[in-house]
C-alpha positions in Angstrom: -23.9 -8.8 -7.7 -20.9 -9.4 -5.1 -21.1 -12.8 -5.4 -20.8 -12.6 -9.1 -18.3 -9.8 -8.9 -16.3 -12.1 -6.7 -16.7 -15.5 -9.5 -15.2 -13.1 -12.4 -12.3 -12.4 -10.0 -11.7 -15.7 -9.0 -11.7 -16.7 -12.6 -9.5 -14.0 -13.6 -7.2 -14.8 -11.0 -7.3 -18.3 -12.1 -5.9 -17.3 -15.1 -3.2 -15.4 -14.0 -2.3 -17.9 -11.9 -1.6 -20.4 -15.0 0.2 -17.7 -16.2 2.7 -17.0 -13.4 3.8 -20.8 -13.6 4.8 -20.3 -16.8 8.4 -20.4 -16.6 10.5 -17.6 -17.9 11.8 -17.9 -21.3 15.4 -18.0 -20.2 15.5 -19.1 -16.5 19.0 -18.0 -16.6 17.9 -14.3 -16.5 17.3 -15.4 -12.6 20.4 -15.7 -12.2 22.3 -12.8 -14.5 23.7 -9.5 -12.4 21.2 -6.7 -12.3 23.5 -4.1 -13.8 22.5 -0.6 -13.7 21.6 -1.1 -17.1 19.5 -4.4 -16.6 17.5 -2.5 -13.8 16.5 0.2 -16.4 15.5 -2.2 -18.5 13.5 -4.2 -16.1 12.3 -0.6 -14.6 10.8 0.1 -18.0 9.2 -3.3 -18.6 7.2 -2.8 -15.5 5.6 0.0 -17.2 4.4 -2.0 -20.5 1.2 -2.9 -22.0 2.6 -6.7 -22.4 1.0 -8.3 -19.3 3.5 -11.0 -19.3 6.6 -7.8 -19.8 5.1 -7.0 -16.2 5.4 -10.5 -14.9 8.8 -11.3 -15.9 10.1 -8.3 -14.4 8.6 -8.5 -11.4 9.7 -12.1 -11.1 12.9 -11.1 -12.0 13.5 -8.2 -9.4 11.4 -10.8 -6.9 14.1 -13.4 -7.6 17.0 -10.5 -7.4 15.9 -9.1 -3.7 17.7 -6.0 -4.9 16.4 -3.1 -2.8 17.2 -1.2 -5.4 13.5 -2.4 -6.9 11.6 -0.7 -4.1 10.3 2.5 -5.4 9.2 1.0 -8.5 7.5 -1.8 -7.2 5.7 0.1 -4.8 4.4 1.5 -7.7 3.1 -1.1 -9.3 1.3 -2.3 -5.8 -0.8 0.7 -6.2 -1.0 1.2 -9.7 -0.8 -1.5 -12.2 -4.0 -2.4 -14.0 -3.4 -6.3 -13.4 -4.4 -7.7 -9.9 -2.1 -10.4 -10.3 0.8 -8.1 -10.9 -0.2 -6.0 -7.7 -0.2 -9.3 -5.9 3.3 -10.7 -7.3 4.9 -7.2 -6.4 3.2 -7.0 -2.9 4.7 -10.2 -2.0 8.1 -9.3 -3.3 7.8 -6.0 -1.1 7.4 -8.4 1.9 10.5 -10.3 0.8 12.5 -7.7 0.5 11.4 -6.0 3.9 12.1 -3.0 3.7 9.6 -0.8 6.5 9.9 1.9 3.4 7.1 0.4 1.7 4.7 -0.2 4.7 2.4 2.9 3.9 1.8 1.3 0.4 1.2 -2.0 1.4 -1.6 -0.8 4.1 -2.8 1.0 0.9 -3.2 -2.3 -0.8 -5.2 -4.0 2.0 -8.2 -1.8 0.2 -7.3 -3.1 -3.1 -10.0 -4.3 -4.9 -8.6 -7.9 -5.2 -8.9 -10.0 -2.8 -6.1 -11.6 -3.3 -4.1 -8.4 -3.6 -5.3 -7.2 -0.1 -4.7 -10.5 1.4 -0.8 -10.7 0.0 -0.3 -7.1 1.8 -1.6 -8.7 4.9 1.3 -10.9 5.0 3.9 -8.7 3.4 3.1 -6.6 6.6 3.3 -8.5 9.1 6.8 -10.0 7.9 8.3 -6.6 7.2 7.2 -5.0 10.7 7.2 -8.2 12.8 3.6 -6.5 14.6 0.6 -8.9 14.9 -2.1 -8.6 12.4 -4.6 -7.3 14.8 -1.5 -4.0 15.6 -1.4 -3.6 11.9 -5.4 -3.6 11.7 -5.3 -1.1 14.3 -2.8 1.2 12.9 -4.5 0.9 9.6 -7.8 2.0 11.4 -6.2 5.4 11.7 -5.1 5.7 7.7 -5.8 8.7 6.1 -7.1 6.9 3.2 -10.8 5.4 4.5 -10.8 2.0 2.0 -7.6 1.4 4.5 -9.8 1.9 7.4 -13.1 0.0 6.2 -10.7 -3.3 5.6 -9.0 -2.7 8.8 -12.3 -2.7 10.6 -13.5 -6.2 8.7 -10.2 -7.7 9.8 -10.5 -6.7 13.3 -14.1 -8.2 13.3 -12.5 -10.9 11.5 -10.1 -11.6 13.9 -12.3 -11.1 17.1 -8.9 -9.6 19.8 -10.7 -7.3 22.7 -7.7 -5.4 22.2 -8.9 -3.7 19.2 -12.7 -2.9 20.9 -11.8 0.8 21.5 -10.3 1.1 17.8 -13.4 0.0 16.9 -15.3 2.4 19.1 -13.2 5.3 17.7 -14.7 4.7 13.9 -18.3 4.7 15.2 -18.0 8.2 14.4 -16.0 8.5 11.0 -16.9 10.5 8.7 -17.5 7.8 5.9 -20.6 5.8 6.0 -18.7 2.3 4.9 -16.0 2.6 8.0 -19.0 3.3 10.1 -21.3 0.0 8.7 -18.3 -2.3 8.9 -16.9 -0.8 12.6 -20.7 -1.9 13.8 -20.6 -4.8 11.9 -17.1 -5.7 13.5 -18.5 -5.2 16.8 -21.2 -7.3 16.8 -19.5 -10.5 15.8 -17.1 -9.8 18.9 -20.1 -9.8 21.0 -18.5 -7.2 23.2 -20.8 -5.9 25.8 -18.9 -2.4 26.1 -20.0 -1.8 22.7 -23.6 -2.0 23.4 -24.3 1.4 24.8 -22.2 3.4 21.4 -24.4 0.6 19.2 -27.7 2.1 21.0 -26.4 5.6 19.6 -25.7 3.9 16.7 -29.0 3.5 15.7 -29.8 7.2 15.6 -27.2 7.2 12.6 -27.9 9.0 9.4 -27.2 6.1 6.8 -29.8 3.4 7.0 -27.3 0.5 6.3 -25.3 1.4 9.8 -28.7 1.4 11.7 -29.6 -1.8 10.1 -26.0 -2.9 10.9 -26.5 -1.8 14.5 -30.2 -3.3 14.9 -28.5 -6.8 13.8 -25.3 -6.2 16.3 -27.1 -5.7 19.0 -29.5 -8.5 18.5 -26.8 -10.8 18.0 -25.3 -9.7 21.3 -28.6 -9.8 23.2 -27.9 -7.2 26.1 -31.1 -6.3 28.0 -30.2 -2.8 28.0 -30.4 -2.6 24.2 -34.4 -3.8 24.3 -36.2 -0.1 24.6 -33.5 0.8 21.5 -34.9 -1.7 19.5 -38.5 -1.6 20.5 -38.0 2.1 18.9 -36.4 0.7 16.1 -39.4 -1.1 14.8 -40.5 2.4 14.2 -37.1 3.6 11.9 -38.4 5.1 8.7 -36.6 2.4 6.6 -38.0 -0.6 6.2 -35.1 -3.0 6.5 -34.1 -2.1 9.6 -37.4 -1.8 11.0 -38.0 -5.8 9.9 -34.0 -6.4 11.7 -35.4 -5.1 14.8 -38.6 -6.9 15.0 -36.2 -10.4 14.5 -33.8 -9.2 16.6 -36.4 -8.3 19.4 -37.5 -12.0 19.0 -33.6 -12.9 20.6 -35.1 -11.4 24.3 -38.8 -13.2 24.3 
């Protein structure tokens, strides 16, 4: 079901792709003053049905850099029904780098495109001038827990043993998805401090973080996690109780 989820998206962006090389139908709106007027104008199209409406103005105000375009191309990032749009406005945010739109962008690393998250990656890190692994961690403290789960893939992702005790810290969130993916994160840094909080991971109340765990700290292979994992064979779900017989298999 992902996999095909993620075909339809690449397809779709595709699409939009073709679309946002079309060239404007005057190019010399590029280069026209954005009167007060013009910006209303533009400020209304970016609420249209017209998909292509959208694009131009977004293109336009991209082209413009006018910082006057902030507030309502923050709200496009977060709201408009197109990812290609969010995408296009995200990276305009970052052009115009203004620190004014960071919350919103770290609200668009949870967008549901790909592409979209990937675009407020970069718009971050060129409007703040922080790392990607200080963004992941500051995003790992979000109020908003889509933020925090794709801060924790990223921070697995991008493997820095300065992010370790961020990663320690959402062991014990409250949602079962920043959990999964904190373990998850964890284990493909290998990180031998993490073994003992991915022992008391497996006592977890959601079966897909023990089954996370069980593979983490088999991939790790620290003795100390052996007795855990013996006991794990035993877990009332089946999946992870196959995970730890494979993973036991790693100490023989």
């Amino acid at each position: 079901m992902a996999f095909q989820f993620r075909r339809e998206e690449l397809e779709k962006h595709k699409e939009e792709e073709r679309e946002r090389r079309q060239p404007l139908q005057d190019e010399a709106e590029r280069r026209q003053p954005l009167t007060r007027e013009r910006l209303e104008s533009l400020f209304q199209d970016l609420e249209s049905d017209d998909l292509s409406a959208r694009r131009r103005a977004v293109q336009i105000l991209a082209a413009s850099k006018d910082i006057r375009a902030l507030e309502p191309l923050c709200l496009v990032v977060i709201g408009d029904k197109s990812g290609f749009v969010r995408q296009l406005a995200a990276e305009t945010l970052g052009e115009l780098g203004d620190d004014r739109a960071v919350e919103v962008l770290l609200q668009a690393q949870a967008d549901e495109s790909q592409f979209v998250q990937d675009q407020a990656d970069k718009a971050l890190v060129k409007i703040t001038g922080h790392t990607a692994v200080e963004l992941c961690i500051y995003g790992a403290a979000s109020k908003d827990w889509r933020v925090r789960t794709k801060s924790a893939q990223n921070l697995g992702r991008l493997r820095d043993p300065k992010a370790i005790d961020t990663l320690l810290s959402l062991l014990n969130d409250e949602e079962m998805e920043v959990r999964r993916n904190a373990v998850i994160a964890l284990g493909k840094m290998g990180s031998e401090r993490a073994v003992l909080s991915l022992i008391n991971a497996l006592s977890d109340k959601e079966s897909s973080v023990r089954w996370a765990a069980v593979v983490a700290l088999g991939d790790i292979g620290d003795p100390r996690a052996v007795e855990a994992l013996a006991a794990a064979t035993k877990d009332r779900d089946a999946k992870v109780r196959g995970a730890a017989e494979t993973a036991l298999t790693r100490f023989s």
